[in-house]
BAVEXTOR-684402 format. One record per residue (C-alpha): residue number from 1; residue in three letters; x, y, z. Coordinates in Angstrom, 1 decimal, decimal comma. Each point is the difference from the previous one (the first is absolute). Example, Ala and Ser with C-alpha at 12.3 -4.5 7.8 and 13.67 -1.06 7.14 Angstrom:
BEGIN
+-----+---------+--------+--------+--------+
! num ! residuo !   east !  north !     up !
+-----+---------+--------+--------+--------+
!   1 !     ala !   12,3 !   -4,5 !    7,8 !
!   2 !     ser !    1,4 !    3,4 !   -0,7 !
+-----+---------+--------+--------+--------+
This chain:
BEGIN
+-----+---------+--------+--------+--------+
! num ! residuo !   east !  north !     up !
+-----+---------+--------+--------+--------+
!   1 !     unk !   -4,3 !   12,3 !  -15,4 !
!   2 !     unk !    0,3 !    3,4 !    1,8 !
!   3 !     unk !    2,5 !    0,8 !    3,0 !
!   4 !     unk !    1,7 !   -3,3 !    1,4 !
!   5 !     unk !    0,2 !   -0,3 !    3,5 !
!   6 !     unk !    1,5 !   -3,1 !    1,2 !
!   7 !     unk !    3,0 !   -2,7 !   -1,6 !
!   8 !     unk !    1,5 !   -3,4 !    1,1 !
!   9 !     unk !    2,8 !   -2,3 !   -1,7 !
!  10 !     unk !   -1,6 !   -3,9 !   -0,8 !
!  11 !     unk !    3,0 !   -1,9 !   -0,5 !
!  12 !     unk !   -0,3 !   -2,5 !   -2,3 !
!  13 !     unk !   -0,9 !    1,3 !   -2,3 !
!  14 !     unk !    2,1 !    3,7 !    0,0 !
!  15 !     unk !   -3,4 !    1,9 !    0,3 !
!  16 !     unk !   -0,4 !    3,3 !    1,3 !
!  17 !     unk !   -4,0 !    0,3 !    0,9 !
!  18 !     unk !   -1,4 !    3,4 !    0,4 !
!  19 !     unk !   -3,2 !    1,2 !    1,2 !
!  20 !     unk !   -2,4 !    2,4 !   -1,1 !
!  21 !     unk !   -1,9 !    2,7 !    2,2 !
!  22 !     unk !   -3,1 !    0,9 !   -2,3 !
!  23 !     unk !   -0,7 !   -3,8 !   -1,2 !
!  24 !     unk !   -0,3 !   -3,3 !    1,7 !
!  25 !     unk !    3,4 !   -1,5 !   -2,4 !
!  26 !     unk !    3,1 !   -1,2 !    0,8 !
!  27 !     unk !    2,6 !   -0,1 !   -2,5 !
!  28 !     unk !    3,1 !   -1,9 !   -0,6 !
!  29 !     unk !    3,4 !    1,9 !   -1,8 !
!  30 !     unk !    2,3 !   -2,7 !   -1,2 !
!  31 !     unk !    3,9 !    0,5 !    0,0 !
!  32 !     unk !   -0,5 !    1,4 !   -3,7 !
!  33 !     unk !   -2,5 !    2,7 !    1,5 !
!  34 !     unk !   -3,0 !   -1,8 !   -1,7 !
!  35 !     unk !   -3,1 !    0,8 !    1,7 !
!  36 !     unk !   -3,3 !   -1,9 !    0,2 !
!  37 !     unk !   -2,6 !   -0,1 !    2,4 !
!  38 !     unk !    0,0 !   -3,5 !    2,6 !
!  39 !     unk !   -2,9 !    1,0 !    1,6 !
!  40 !     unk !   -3,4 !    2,2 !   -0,7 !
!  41 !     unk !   -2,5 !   -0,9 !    2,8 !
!  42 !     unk !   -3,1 !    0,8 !   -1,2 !
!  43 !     unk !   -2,0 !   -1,3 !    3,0 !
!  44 !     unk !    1,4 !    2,8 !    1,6 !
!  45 !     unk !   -2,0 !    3,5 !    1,1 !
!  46 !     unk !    1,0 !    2,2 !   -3,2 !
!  47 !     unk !    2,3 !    2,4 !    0,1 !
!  48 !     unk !    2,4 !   -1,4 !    3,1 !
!  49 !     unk !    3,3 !    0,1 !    0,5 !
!  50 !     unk !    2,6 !   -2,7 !    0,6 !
!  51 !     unk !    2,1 !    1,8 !    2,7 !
!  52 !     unk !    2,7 !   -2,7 !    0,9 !
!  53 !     unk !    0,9 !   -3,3 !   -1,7 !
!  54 !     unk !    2,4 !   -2,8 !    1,2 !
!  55 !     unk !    0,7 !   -3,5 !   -0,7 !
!  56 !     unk !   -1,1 !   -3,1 !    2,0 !
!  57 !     unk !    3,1 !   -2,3 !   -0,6 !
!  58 !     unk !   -1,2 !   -2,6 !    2,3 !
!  59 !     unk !   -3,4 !   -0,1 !   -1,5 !
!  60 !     unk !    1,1 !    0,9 !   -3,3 !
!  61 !     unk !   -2,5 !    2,7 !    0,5 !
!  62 !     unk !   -0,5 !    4,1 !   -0,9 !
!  63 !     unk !   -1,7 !    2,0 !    2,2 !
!  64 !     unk !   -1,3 !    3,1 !   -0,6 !
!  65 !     unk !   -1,5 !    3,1 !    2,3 !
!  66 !     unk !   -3,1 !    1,2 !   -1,3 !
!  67 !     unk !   -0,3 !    3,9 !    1,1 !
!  68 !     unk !   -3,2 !    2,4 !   -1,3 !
!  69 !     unk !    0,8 !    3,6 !    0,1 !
!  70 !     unk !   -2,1 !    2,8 !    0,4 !
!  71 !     unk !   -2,8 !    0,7 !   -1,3 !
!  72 !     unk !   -0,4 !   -3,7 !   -0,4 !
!  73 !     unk !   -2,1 !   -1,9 !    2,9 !
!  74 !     unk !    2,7 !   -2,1 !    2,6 !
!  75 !     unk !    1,4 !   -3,1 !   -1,1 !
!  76 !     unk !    3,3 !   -1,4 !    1,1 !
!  77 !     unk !    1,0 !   -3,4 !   -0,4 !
!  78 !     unk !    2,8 !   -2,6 !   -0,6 !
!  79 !     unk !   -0,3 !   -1,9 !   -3,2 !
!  80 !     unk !    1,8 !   -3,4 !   -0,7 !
!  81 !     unk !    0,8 !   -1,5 !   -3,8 !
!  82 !     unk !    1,5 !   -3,2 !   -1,1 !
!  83 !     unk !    3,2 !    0,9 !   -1,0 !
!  84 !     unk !    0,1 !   -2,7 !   -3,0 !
!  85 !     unk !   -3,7 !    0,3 !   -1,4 !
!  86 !     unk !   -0,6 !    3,8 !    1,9 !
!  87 !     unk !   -3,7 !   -1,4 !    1,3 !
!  88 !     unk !   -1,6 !    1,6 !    2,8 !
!  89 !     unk !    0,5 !   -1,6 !    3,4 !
!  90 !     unk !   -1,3 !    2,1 !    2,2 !
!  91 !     unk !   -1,0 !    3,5 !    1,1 !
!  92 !     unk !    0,4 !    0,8 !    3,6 !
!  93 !     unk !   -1,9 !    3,7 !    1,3 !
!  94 !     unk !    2,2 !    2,0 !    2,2 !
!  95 !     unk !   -2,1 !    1,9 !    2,6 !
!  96 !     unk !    0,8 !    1,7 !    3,2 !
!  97 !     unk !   -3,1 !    0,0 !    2,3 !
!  98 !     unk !    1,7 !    2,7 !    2,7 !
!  99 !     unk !    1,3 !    2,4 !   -2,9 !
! 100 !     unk !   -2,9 !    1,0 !   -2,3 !
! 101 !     unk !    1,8 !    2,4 !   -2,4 !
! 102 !     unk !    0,2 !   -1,2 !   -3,3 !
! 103 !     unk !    2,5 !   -2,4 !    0,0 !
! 104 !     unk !    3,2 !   -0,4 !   -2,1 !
! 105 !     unk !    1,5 !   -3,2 !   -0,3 !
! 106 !     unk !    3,4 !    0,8 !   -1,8 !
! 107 !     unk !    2,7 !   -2,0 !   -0,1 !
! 108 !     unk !    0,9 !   -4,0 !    1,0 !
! 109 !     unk !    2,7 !   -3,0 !    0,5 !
! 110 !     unk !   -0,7 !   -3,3 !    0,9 !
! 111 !     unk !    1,6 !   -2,4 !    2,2 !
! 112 !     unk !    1,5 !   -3,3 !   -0,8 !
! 113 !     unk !   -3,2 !   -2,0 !    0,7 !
! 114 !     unk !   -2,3 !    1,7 !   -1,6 !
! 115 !     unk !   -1,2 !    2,7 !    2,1 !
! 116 !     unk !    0,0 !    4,0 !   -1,6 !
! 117 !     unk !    0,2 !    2,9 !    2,1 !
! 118 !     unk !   -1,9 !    3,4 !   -1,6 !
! 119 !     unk !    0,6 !    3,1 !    0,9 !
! 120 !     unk !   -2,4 !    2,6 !    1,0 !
! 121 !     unk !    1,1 !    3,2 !   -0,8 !
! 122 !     unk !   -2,9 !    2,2 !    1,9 !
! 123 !     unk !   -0,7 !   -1,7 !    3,3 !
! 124 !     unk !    4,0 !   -1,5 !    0,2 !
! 125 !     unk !   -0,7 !   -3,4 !    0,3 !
! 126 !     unk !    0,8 !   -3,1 !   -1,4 !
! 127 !     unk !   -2,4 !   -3,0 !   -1,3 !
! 128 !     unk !    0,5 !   -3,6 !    0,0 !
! 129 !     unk !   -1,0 !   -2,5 !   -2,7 !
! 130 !     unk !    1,0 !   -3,1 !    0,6 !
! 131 !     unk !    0,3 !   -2,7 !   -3,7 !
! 132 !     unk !   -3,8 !   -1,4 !    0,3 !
! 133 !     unk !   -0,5 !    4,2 !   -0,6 !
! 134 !     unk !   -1,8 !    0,5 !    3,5 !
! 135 !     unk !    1,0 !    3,8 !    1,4 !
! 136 !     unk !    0,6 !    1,3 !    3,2 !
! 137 !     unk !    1,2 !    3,5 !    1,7 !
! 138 !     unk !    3,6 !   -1,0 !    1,0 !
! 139 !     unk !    1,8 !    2,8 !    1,8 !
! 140 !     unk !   -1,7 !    2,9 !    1,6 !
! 141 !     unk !    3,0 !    1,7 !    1,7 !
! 142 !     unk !    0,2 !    2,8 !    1,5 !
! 143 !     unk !    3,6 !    0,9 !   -1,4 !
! 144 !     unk !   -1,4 !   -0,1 !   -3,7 !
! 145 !     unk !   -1,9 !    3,4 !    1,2 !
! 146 !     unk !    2,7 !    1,6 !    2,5 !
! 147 !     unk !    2,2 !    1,6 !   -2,5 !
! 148 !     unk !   -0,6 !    3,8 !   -1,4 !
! 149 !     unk !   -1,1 !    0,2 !   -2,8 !
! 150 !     unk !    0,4 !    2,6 !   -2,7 !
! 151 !     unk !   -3,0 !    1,7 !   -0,3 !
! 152 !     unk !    0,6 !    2,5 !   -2,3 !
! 153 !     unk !    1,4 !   -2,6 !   -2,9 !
! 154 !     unk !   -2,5 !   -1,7 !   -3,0 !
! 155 !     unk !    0,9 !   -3,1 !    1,5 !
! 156 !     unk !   -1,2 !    0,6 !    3,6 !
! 157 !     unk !   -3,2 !   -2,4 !   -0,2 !
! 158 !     unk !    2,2 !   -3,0 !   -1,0 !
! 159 !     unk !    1,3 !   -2,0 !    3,1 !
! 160 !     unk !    1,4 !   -3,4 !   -0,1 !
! 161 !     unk !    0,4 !   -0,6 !   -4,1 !
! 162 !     unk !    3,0 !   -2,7 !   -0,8 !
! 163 !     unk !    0,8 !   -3,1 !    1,5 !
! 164 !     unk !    2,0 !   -2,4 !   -0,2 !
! 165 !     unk !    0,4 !   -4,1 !    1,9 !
! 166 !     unk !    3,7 !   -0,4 !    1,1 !
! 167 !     unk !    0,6 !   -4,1 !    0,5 !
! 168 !     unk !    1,0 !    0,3 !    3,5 !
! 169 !     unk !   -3,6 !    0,4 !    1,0 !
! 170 !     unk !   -0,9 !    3,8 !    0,1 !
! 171 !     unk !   -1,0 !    2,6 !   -2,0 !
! 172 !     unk !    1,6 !    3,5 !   -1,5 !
! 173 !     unk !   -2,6 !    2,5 !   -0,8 !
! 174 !     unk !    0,6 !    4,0 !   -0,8 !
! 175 !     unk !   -2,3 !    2,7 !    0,5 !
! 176 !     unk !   -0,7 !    2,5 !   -2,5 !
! 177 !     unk !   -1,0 !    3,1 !    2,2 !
! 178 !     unk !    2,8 !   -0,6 !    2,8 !
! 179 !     unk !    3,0 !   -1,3 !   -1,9 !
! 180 !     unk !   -0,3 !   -2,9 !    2,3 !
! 181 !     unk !    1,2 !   -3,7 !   -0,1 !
! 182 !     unk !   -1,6 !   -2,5 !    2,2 !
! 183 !     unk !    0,8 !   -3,3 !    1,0 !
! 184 !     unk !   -3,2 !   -2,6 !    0,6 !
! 185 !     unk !    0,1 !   -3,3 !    1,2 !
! 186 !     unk !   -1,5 !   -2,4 !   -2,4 !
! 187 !     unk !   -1,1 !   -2,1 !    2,3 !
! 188 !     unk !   -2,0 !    2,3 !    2,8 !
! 189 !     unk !   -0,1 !    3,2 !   -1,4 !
! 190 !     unk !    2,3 !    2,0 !    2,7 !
! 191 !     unk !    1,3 !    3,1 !   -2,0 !
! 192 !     unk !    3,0 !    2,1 !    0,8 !
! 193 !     unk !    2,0 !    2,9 !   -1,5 !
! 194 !     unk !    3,3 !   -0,7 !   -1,8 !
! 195 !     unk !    2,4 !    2,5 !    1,0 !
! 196 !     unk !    1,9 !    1,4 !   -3,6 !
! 197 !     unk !    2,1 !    2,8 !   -0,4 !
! 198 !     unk !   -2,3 !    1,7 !   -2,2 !
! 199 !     unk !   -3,6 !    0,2 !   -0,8 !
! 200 !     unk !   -1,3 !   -1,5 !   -2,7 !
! 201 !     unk !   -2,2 !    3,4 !   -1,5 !
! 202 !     unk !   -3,2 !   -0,9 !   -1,6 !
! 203 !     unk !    1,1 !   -4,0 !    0,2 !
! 204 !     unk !   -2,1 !   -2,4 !   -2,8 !
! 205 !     unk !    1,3 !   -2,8 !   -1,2 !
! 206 !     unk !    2,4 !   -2,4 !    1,6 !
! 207 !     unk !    1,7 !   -3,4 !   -1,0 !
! 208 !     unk !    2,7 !   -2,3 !    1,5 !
! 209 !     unk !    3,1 !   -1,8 !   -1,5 !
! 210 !     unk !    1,3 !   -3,1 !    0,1 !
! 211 !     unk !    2,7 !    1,3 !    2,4 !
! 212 !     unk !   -1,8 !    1,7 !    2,4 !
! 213 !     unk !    0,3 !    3,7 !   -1,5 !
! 214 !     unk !   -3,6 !    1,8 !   -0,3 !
! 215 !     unk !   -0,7 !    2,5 !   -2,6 !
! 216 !     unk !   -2,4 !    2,6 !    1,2 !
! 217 !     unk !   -1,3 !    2,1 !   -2,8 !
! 218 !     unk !   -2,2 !    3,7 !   -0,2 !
! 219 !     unk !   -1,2 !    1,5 !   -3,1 !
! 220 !     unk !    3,6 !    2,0 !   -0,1 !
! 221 !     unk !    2,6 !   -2,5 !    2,1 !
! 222 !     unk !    0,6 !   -3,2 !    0,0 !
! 223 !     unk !    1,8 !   -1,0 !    3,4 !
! 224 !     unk !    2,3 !   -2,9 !    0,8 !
! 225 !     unk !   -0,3 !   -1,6 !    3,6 !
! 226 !     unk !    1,9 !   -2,5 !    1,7 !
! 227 !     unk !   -0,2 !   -0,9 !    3,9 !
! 228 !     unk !    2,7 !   -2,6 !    2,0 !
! 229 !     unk !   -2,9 !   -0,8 !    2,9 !
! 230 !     unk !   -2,8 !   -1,3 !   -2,2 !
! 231 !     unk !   -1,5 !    3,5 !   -0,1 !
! 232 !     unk !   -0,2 !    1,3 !    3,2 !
! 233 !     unk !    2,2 !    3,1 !   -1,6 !
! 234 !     unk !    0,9 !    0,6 !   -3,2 !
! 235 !     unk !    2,4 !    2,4 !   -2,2 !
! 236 !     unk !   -0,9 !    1,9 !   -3,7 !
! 237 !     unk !    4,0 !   -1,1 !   -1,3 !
! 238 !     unk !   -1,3 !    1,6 !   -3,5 !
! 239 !     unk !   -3,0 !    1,8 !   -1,3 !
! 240 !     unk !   -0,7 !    0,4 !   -4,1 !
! 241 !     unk !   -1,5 !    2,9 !   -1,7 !
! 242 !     unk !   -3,5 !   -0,5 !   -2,3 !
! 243 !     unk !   -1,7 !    1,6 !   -2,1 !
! 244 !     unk !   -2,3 !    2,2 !    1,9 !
! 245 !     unk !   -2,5 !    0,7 !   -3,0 !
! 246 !     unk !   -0,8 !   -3,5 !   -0,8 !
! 247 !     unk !   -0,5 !   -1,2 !    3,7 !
! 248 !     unk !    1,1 !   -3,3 !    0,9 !
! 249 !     unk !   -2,4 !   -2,0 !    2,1 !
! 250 !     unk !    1,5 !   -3,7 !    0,3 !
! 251 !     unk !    3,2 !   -1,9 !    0,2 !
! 252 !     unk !    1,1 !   -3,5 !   -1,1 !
! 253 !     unk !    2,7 !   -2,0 !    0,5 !
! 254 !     unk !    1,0 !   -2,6 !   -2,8 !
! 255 !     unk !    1,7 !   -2,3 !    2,1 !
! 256 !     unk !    1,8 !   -2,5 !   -1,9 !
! 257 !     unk !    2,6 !    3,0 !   -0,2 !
! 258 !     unk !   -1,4 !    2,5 !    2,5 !
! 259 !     unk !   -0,5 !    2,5 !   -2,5 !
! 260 !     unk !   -2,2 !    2,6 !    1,0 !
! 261 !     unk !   -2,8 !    1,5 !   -1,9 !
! 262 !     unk !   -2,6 !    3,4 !    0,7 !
! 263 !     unk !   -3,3 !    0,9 !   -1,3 !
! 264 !     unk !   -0,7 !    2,8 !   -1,7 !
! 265 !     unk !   -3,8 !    0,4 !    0,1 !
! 266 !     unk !   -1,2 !    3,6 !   -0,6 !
! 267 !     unk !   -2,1 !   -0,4 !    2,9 !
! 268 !     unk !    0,4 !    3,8 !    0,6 !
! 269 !     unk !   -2,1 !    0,4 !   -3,3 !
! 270 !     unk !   -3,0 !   -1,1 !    1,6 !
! 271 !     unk !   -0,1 !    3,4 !    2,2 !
! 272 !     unk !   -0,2 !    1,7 !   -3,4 !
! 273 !     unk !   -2,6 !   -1,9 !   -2,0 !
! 274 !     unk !    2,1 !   -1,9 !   -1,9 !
! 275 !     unk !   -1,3 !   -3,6 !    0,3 !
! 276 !     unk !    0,5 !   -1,6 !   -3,3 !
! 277 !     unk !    3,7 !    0,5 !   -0,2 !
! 278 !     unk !    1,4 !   -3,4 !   -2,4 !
! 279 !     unk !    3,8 !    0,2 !    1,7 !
! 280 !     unk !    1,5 !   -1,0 !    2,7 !
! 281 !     unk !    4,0 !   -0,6 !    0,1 !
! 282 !     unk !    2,2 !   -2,8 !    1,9 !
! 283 !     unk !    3,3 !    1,1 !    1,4 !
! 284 !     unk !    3,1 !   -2,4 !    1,2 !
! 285 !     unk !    1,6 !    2,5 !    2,8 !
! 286 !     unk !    3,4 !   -1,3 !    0,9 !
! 287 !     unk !    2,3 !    1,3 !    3,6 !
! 288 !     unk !    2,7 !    2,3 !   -1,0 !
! 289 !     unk !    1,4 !   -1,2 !    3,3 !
! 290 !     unk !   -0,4 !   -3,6 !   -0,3 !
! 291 !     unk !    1,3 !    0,3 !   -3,7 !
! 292 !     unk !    3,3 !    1,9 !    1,6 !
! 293 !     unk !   -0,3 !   -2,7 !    3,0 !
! 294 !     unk !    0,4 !   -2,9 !   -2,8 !
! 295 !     unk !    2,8 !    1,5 !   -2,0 !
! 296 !     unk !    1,9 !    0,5 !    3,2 !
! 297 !     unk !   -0,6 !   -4,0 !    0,7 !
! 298 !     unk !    1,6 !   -0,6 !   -3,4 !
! 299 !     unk !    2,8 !    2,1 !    0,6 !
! 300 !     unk !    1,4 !   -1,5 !    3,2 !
! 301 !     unk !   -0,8 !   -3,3 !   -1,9 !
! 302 !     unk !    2,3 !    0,5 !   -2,8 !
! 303 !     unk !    2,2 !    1,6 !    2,6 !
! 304 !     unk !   -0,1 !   -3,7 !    1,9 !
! 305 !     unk !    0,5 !   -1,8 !   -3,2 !
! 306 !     unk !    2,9 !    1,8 !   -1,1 !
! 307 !     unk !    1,5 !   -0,4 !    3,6 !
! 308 !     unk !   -0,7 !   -3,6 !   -0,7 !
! 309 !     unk !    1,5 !   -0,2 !   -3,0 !
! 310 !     unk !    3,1 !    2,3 !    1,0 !
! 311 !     unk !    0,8 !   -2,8 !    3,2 !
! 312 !     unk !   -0,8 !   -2,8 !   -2,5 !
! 313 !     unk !    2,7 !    1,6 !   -2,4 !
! 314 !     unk !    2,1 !    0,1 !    2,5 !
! 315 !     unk !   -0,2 !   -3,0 !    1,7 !
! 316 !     unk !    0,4 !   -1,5 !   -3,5 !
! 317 !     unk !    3,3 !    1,8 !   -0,6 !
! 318 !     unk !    1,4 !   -1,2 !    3,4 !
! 319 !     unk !   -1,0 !   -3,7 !   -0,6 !
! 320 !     unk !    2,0 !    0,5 !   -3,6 !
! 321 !     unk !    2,8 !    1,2 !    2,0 !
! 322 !     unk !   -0,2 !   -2,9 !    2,0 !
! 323 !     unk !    0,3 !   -2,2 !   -2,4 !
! 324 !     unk !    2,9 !    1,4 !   -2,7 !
! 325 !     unk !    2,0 !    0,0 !    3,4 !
! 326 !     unk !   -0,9 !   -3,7 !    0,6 !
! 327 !     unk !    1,4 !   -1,2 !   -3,5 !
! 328 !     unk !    3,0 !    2,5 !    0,2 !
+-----+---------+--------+--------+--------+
C-alpha cells in the first residue's frame, strides 16, 4: 500500500476508507480493522497518489484527488466512483492557466448538491467540480496569499491543504504553512480570515461534527474549534497530543456518535526513501475536557434528581401527616 495520506467515515456501512500515496487504491477498514482494497484504478497514470478522499452522500458518490509528485510529469485531478458498484464516473483535470508551477491538488469536501471543492496547495486556490464532473478555478483571493509564511519549516511549499463544507453555505479551510483558517463562501468564492486564539502550526486535515465543533489536525496536534458567529472568530477550547513519529495526515468524524478518528500515515517516510511501508494505524482521540465537561453534566444531574426525590419524600411525608390527622 505504502504511506496513506487521506481518510473519510462512509456510514452505512461503518467503513473507514483510507488512501494510498504511492498507488492509485483506496481501501476500506471495517469496524473489526479488516482491510481490503475498494478501489485500484488502473486507468490511472502509474504511480499517482490519492491525496484527499470524501464521500458524495447526495450522489452516493467517492471522490478522489488525483496528485503526481515529483519526478513524475503533472497530473491533478478529481476522480468520482459509484459508491455501491465503485465504477468510474468521471475524471475531471484540475489546471490553473495563471499559475504554471506544478500544481498540487490536495485535499476536498463537497457540498450538498453535488459540487467538490479541491484544494490547491501551491498556487492557494480552490477548484470547483460541479456533479456532471465539469471543473472550474473557484476562489482566487488575495487573502489565501497575505499571510507569512514559515519559510524556514519542511512544510513551507504546502498552502491551502484541508477543507471542509459547513451546511450553512461556506467553507473552512486551514493552511499548512501559515497556521491559518479561512472562511469561503460556497456560493461566490469571497474568502476571509477567521480570527482564533491560536494558530493552527503546520494545519492538515480538518473535519466537522454534527454539533458544530471542528477538529483541526497537524502531524503532532489535533485541535478542537468551536465559534458562536458562524465562524467569523473562533476559539482552540482543547488541543490533543499525537504521535509525532508516525505523522497524522487526516481526520474523520464518525458521526452517528461523533467519535473522532486521526490518521496515522507515515507520510514523513517518504522524505527518507521508505515507500513500501505495509502499516498505517487508526486512532479514536477523545477531549479530556469534553470528557470532564460530561461528567460534570452527570453530576448536577444526579444532584437534580436527588433534590427531586428529597422534595418528593417530603412532600409524601406531609400528605401522610395530613391524612393520620384527618382520621384521628
Amino acid at each position: 500500500m505504502g504511506p496513506t495520506r487521506a481518510s473519510s467515515w462512509t456510514h452505512p456501512p461503518n467503513t473507514y476508507l483510507v488512501s494510498s500515496l504511492r498507488h492509485p487504491t483506496i481501501h476500506a477498514v471495517s469496524d473489526a480493522g479488516v482491510v481490503e482494497t475498494l478501489i485500484h484504478d488502473t486507468d490511472l497514470p502509474a504511480n499517482v497518489s490519492i491525496a484527499g478522499i470524501t464521500i458524495d452522500s447526495v450522489n452516493r458518490r467517492l471522490l478522489a484527488v488525483i496528485h503526481s509528485f515529483n519526478p513524475l510529469p503533472p497530473f491533478d485531478a478529481l476522480a468520482a466512483y459509484d459508491l455501491r458498484t465503485c465504477k468510474h464516473l468521471f475524471l475531471a483535470p484540475l489546471t490553473d492557466t495563471v499559475n504554471f508551477d506544478h500544481p498540487l491538488a490536495n485535499d476536498v469536501t463537497v457540498d450538498f448538491e453535488g459540487n467538490a471543492f479541491v484544494t490547491n496547495s501551491v498556487s492557494n486556490i480552490i477548484w470547483k467540480v460541479n456533479d456532471k464532473g465539469e471543473p472550474s478555478i473557484f476562489s482566487r483571493s488575495s487573502i489565501f496569499t497575505s499571510q507569512h509564511v514559515e519559510a524556514d519549516k519542511h512544510y513551507s511549499f504546502c498552502g491551502l491543504n484541508g477543507i471542509a463544507y459547513v451546511g450553512k453555505g461556506y467553507l473552512l479551510v486551514v493552511q499548512t504553512n501559515t497556521g491559518k483558517m479561512f472562511k469561503v463562501d460556497a456560493i461566490d468564492g469571497k474568502a476571509r480570515l477567521v480570527l482564533l486564539n491560536k494558530n493552527l502550526t503546520a494545519a492538515d486535515g480538518i473535519a466537522v461534527r454534527d454539533d458544530g465543533v471542528v477538529v483541526v489536525v497537524s502531524h503532532h496536534t489535533a485541535w478542537l474549534l468551536k465559534s458562536d458567529d458562524s465562524w467569523g472568530e473562533g476559539v482552540v477550547y482543547d488541543e490533543i497530543a499525537l504521535d509525532f513519529e508516525k505523522y497524522a495526515t487526516s481526520v474523520a468524524i464518525r458521526n452517528d456518535n461523533r467519535r473522532v478518528y486521526v490518521l496515522y500515515g507515515n507520510v514523513n517516510e517518504l522524505r527518507m526513501g521508505n515507500v513500501e511501508r505495509e502499516e498505517f494505524g487508526i486512532e479514536e482521540i477523545e477531549s479530556a475536557k469534553e470528557t470532564e465537561e460530561e461528567k460534570i453534566w452527570i453530576y448536577i444531574l444526579i444532584g437534580f434528581g436527588f433534590a427531586y426525590f428529597m422534595y418528593w419524600r417530603f412532600q409524601m411525608g406531609q400528605l401522610v401527616k395530613n391524612m393520620n390527622k384527618k382520621t384521628a
